[in-house]
N, C-alpha and C positions, 0 to 999 in steps of 0.2 A: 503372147505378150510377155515379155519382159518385166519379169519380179524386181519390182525398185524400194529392196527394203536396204536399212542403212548400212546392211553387212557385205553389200553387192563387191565382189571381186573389180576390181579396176584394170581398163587395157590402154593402152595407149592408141589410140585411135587418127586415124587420115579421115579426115571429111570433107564432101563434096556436097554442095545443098543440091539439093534440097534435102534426100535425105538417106544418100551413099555413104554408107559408115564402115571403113574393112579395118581390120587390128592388124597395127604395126607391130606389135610385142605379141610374141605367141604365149606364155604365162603371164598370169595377173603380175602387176607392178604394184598393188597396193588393196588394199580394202578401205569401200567408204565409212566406215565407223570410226577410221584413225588417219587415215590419209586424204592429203588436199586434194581436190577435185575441179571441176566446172561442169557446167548441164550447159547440153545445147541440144534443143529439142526434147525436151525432158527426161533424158538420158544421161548418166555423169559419167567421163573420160578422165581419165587419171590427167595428172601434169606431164607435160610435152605434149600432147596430143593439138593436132593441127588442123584447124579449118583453112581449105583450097577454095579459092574463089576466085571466080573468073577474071581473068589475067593472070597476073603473078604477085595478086595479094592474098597475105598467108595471116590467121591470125593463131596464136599458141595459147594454151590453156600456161599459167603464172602458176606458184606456189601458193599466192594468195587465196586461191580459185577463181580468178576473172581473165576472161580475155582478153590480149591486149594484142594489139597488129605489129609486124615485125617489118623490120625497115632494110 
């Protein structure tokens, strides 16, 4: 299991649900103690990181840290 304390290195991550997660970025992009993030499946992905979903809707983790679906 995956250690989710706030100092977690961040990767920029491709996701496919349910719950296919493989790393776009081969070094950390960031750490969650200082840098913005998103959780999806209670897991946090640095920014840019992309949930794939069936078809060709794509949603991207924001600076703010929320997802928003790309057009």
């Amino acid at each position: 299991m995956h250690n989710n304390k706030k100092r977690d290195e961040l990767f920029i991550n491709r996701i496919s649900p349910p719950d296919d997660v493989k790393k776009v970025s081969k070094n950390a992009v960031g750490n969650a103690d200082k840098d913005p993030f998103c959780v999806y499946n209670n897991q946090r992905h640095a920014v840019g990181s992309v949930i794939e979903d069936i078809g060709d809707s794509k949603t991207i983790c924001n600076q703010d840290g929320s997802w928003q679906n790309s057009k």
